[in-house]
C-alpha positions as protocol buffer text, in pm:
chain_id: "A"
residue {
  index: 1
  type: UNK
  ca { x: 11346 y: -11857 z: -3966 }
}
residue {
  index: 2
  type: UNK
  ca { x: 11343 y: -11513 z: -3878 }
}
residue {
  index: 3
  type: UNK
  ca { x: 11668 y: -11222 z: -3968 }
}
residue {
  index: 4
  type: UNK
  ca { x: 11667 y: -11055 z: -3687 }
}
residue {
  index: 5
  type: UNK
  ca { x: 11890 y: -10714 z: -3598 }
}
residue {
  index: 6
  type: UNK
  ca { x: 11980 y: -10620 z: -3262 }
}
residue {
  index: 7
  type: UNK
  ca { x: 12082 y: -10356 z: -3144 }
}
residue {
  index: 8
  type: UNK
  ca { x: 12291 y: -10287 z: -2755 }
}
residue {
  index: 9
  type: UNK
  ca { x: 12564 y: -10098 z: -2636 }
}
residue {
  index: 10
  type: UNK
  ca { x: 12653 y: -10399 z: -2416 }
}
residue {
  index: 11
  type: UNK
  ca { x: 12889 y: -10674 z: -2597 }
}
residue {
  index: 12
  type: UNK
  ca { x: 12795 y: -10965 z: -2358 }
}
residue {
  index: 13
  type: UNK
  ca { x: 12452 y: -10887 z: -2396 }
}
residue {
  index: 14
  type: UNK
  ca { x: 12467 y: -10879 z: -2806 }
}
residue {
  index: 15
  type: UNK
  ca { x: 12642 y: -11198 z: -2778 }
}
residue {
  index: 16
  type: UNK
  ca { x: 12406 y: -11378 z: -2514 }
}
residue {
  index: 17
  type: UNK
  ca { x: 12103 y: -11297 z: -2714 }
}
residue {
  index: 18
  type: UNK
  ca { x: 12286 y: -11353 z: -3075 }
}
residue {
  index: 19
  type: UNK
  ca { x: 12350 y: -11716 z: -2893 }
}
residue {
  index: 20
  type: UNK
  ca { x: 12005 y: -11742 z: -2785 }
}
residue {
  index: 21
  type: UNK
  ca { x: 11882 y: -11676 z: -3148 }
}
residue {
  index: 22
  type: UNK
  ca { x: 12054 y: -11875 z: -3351 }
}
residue {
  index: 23
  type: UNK
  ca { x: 12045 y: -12177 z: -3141 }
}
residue {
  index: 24
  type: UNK
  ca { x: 11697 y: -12134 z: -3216 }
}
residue {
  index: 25
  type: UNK
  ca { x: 11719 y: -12083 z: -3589 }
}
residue {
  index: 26
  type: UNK
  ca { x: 11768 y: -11731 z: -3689 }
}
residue {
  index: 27
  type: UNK
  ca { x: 12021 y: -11519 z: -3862 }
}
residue {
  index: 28
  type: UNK
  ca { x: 12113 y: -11258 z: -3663 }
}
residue {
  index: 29
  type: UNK
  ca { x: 12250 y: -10913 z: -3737 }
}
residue {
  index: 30
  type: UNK
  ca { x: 12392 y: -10704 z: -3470 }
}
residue {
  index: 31
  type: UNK
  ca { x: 12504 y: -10321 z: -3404 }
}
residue {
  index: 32
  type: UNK
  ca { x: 12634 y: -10148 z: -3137 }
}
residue {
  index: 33
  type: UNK
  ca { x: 12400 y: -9859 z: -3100 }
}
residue {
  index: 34
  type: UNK
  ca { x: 12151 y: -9629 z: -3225 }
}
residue {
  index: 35
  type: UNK
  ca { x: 12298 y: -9505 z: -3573 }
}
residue {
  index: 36
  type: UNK
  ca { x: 12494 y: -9825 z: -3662 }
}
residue {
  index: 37
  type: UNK
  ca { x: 12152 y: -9985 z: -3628 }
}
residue {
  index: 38
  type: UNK
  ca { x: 11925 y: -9773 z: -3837 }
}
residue {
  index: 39
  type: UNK
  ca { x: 12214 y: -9838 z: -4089 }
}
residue {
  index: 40
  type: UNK
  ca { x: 12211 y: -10198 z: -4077 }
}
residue {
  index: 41
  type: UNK
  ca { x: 11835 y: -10191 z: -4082 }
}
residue {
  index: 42
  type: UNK
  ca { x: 11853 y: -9982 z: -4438 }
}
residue {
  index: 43
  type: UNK
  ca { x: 12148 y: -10242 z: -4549 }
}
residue {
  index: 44
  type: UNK
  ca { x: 11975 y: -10596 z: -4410 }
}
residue {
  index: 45
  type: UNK
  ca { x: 11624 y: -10537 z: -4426 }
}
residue {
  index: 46
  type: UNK
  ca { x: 11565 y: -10755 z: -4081 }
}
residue {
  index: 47
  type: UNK
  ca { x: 11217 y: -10957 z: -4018 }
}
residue {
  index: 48
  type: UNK
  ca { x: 11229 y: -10761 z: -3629 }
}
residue {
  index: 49
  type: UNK
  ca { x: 11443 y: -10523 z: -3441 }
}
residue {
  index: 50
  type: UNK
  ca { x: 11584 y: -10585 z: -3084 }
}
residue {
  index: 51
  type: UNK
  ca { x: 11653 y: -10281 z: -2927 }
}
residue {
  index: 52
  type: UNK
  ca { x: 11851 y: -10140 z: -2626 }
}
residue {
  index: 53
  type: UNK
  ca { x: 11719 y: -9861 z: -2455 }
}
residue {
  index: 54
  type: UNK
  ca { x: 12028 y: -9627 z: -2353 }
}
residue {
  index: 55
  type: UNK
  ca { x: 12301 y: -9637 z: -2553 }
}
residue {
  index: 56
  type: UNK
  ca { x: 12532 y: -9362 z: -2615 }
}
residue {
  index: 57
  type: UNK
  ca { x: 12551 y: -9128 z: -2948 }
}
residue {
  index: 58
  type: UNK
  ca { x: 12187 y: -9240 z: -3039 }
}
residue {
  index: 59
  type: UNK
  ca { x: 11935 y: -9371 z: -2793 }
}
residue {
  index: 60
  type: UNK
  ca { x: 11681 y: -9669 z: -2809 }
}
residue {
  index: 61
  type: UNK
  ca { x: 11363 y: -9450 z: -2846 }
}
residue {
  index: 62
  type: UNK
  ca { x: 11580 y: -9204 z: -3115 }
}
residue {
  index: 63
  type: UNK
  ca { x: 11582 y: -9515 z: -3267 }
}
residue {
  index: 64
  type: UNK
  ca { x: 11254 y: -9669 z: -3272 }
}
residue {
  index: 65
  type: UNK
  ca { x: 11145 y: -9322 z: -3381 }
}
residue {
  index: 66
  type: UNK
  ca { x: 11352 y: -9336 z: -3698 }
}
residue {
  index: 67
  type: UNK
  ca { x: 11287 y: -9682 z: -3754 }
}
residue {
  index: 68
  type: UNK
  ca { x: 10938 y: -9652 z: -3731 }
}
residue {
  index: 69
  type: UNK
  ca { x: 10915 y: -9334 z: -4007 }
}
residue {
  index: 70
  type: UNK
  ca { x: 11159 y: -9547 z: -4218 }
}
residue {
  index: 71
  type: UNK
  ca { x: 10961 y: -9866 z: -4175 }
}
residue {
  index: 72
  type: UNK
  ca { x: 10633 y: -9832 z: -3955 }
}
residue {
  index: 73
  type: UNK
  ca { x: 10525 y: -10214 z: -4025 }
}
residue {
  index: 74
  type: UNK
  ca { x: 10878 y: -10377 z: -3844 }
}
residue {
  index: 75
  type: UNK
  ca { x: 10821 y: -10506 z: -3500 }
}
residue {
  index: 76
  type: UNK
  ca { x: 11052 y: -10412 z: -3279 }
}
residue {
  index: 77
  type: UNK
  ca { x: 11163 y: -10562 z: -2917 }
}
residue {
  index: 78
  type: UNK
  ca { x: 11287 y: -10294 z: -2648 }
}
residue {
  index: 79
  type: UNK
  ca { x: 11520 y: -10393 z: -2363 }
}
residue {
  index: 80
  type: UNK
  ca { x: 11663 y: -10231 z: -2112 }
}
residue {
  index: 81
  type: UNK
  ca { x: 11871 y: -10304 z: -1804 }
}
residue {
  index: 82
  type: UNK
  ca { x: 11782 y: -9928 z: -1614 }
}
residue {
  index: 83
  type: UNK
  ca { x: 11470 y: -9818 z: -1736 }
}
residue {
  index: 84
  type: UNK
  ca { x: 11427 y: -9505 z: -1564 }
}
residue {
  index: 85
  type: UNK
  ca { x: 11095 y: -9368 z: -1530 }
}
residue {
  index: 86
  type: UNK
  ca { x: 10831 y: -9525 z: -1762 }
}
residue {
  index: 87
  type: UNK
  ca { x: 11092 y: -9524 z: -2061 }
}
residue {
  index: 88
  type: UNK
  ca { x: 10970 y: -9890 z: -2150 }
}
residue {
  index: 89
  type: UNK
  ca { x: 10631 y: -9786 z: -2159 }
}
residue {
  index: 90
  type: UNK
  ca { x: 10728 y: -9476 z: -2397 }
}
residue {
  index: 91
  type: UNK
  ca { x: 10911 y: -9724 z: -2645 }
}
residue {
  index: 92
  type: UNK
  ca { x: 10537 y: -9941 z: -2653 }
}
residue {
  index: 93
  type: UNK
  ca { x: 10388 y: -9647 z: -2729 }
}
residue {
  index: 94
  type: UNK
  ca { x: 10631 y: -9547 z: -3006 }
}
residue {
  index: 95
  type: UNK
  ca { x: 10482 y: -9928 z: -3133 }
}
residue {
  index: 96
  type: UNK
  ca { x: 10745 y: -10180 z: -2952 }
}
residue {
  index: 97
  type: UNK
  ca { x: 10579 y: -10496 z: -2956 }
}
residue {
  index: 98
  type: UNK
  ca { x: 10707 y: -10619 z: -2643 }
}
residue {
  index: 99
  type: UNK
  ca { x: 10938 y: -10499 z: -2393 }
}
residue {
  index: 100
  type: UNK
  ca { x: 11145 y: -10660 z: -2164 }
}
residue {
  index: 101
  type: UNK
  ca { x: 11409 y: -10587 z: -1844 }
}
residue {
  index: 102
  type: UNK
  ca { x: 11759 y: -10732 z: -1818 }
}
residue {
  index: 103
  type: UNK
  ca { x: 11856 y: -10948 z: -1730 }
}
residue {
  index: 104
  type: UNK
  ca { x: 11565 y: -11214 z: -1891 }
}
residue {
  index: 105
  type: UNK
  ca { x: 11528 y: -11585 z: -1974 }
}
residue {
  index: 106
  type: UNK
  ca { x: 11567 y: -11692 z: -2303 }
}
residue {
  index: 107
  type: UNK
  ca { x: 11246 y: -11844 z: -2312 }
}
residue {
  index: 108
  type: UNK
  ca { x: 11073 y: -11535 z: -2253 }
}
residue {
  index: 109
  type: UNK
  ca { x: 11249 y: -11381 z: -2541 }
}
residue {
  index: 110
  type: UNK
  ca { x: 11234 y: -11650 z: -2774 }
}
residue {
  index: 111
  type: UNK
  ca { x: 10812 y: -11622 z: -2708 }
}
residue {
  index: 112
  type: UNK
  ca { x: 10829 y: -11263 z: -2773 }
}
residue {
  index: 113
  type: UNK
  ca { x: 11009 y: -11335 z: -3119 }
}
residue {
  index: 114
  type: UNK
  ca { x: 10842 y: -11621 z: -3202 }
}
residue {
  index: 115
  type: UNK
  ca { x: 10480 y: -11439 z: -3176 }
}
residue {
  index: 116
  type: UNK
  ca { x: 10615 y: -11130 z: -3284 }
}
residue {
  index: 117
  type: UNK
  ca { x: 10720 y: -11297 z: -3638 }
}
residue {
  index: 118
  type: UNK
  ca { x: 10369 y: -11423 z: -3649 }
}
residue {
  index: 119
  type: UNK
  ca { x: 10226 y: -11115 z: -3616 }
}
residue {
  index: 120
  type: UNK
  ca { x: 10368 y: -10939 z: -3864 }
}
């Protein structure tokens, strides 16, 4: 299975989808926004990045942005529980391979990791 990083402000939501993945098989890595995660990326070299939108100190598309220059290859999952404006649509084009919402089912983000792996 897959080591996947994630990255949200929110602690219920880093521990509902950390849940959600390893009941399904993965190792999971988790930060609590922008800069821890771009850290943890250089540290744990994760298979795919899960990423919230706003955070505070360093936002999600800051962070796709720096991921993507560090690592253009990783795919990367955006989520968001506000997106204002067409914010989501701005992290695809930055090269998020999916983005999603909150709140979502797991199933739909277990698909989204499970074809995003296989993609890449």
């Amino acid at each position: 299975m897959a080591k996947i990083l994630v990255i949200d402000d929110e602690p219920s939501v880093r521990a509902s989808i950390e849940q959600v993945l390893k009941l399904a098989g993965h190792k999971v890595i988790l930060a609590a926004e922008g800069l821890e995660g771009v850290s943890r990326y250089r540290t744990e070299l994760p298979d795919l990045i899960i990423t919230d939108i706003f955070m505070p100190d360093q936002d999600g598309v800051e962070t796709i942005n720096q991921l993507r220059k560090l690592v253009p290859q990783v795919p990367i999952i955006a989520i968001s529980g506000n997106p204002r404006g067409d914010v989501l649509s701005v992290a695809q084009q930055l090269g998020a391979v999916a983005v999603f919402e909150k709140p979502f089912s797991a199933s739909e983000l277990l698909s989204a990791v499970e074809k995003a792996i296989k993609a890449s």
